[in-house]
N, C-alpha and C positions, 0 to 999 in steps of 0.2 A: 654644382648648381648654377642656375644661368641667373646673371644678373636683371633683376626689374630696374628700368629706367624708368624709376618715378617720377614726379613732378617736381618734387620738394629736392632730390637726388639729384638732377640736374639744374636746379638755378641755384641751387646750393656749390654744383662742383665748377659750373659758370661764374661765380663769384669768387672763386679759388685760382683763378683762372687757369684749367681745366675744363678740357671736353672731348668727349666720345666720337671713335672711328672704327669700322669695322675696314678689314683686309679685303675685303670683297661683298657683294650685293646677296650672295649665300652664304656667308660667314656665320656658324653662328655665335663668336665671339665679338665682344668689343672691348677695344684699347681707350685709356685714358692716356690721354697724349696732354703734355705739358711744356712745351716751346722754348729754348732758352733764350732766342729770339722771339719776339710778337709782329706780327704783321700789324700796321695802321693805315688809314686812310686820313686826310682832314675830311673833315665836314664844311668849312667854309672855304678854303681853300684847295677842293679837289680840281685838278689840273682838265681840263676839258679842251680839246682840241677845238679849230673854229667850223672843220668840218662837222662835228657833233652840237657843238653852239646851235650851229644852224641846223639841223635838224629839229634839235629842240625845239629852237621859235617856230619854225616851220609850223610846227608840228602845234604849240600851244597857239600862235596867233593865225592860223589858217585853217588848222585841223587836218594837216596832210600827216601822211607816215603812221604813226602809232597811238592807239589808245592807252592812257594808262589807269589802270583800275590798282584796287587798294584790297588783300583782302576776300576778293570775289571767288579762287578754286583756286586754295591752298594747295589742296591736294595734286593737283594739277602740274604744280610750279613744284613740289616737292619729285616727283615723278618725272617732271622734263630734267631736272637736274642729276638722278639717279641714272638717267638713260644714257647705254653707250651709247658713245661719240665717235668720229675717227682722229681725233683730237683726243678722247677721253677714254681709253679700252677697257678701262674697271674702274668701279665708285666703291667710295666708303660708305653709302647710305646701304645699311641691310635692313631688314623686315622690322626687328626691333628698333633701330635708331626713325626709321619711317614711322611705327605706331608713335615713339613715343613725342615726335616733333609735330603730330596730327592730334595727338592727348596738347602739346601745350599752343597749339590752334586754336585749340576750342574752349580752353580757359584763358586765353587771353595772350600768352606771351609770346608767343611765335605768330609772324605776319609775311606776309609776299605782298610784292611790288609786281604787278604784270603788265605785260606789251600785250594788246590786242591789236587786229587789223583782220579786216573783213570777216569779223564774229569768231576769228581762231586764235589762243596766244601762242603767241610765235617768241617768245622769251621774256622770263623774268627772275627775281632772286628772294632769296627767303633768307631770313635770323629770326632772333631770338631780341626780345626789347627788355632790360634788366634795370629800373630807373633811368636813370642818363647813360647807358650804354646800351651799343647796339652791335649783335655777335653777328657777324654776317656770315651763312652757313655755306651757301652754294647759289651760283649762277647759271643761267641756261639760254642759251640762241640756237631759234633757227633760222631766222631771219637777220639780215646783214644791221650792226648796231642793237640790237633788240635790248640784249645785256645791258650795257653800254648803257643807254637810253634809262634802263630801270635806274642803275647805281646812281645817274645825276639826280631822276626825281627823289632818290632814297635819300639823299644828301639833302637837298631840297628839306623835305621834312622833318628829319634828322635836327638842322639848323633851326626850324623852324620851333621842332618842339622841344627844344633845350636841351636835346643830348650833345654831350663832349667827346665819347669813346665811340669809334665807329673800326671794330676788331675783325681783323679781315682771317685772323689765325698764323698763314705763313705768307710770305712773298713771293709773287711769281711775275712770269715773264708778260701776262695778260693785264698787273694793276700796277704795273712799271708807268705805264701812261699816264695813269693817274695822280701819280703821286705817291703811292706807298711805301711808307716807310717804318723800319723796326726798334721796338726797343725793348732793351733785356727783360728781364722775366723781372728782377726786384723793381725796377723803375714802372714797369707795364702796373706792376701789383699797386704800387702807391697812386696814379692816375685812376687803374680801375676802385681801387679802393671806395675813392672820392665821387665818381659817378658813380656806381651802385647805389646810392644814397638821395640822388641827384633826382627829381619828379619830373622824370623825362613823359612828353605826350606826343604816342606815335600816331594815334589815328587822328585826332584834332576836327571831331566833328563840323560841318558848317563849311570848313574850307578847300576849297575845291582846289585837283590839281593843277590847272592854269593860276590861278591864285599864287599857290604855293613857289613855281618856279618862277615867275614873272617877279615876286617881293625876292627872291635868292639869286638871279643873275642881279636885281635893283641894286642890293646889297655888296655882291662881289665887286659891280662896276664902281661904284661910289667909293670900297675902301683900295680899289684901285686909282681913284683919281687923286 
């Protein structure tokens, strides 16, 4: 019998810290995979080159480069990241883990971060928002920095709306730059623990994203001086 990825079934098995991967984009099975390593990012402290700095401002106090929207075609952002790559030759998102990450879209708990530029998004990233933690599922570029670009404002917000847990799953050779960093599954569990509980606020009505990155470089500089 094939498993339903319900609603309740997945931010229950996300809070176990536990989540679902399929072998292939036609699979019709899926794997509960359980880490004994945890991939992390900081939230206030993500590593940002001065090359992407600047883009950034660029981009917030000019309006050059990238649009970023909140939210606006989930579905979209869920799709660029399913799509081979030549970098990426098979995804774990199959049909099921796509219904049921589009079921928690639309109730609320799963959100995308997008790059737009001239009315097309050219890359962004999606998770899952669990009180003060944030499951970060998959990222996508077609355009040079696009990723990139998402993950600072996702940080941005992230800091902004009191989450602590910013769960990347594994580590790899793309969030090296960043900063990421692991920890075992009993220590991961006792941190996630405590954020799950945490009244983390992703979408944060009223404030805009120049707002948002402009108060979180404010902030890094100052506890840099």
């Amino acid at each position: 019998m094939q498993l339903v990825l319900t609603t309740e079934l997945l931010l229950e098995a996300y809070k176990q810290g536990l989540f679902p991967m399929a072998q292939s984009a036609h699979s019709k099975y899926i794997h509960w995979v359980c880490p004994e390593l945890r991939g992390q990012l900081p939230i206030a402290d993500l590593k940002i080159s001065r090359s992407l700095r600047k883009i950034i401002k660029n981009q917030t106090m000019r309006g050059q480069f990238y649009t970023i929207r909140i939210n606006t075609d989930f579905e979209q952002v869920i799709d660029g990241c399913a799509r081979k790559m030549p970098d990426r030759p098979e995804t774990w998102i199959n049909g099921q883990i796509r219904d049921a990450c589009l079921r928690l879209h639309r109730e609320g708990h799963a959100h995308s971060v997008e790059c737009w530029h001239g009315g097309h998004m050219v890359g962004g990233l999606y998770g899952i928002a669990l009180g003060g933690a944030f499951f970060g599922e998959s990222m996508f570029s077609i355009q040079p920095n696009a990723s990139k670009v998402a993950l600072v404002y996702l940080c941005a917000r992230l800091w902004r709306g009191g989450f602590t847990v910013l769960d990347t799953q594994f580590v790899n050779n793309h969030l090296q730059q960043f900063g990421v960093y692991e920890l075992r599954y009993e220590e991961y569990m006792k941190v996630l623990r405590v954020a799950v509980k945490k009244p983390g606020d992703f979408l944060q009505p009223g404030t805009s994203e120049a707002e948002l990155i402009t108060r979180y470089f404010r902030m890094r500089e100052e506890e840099s001086s």
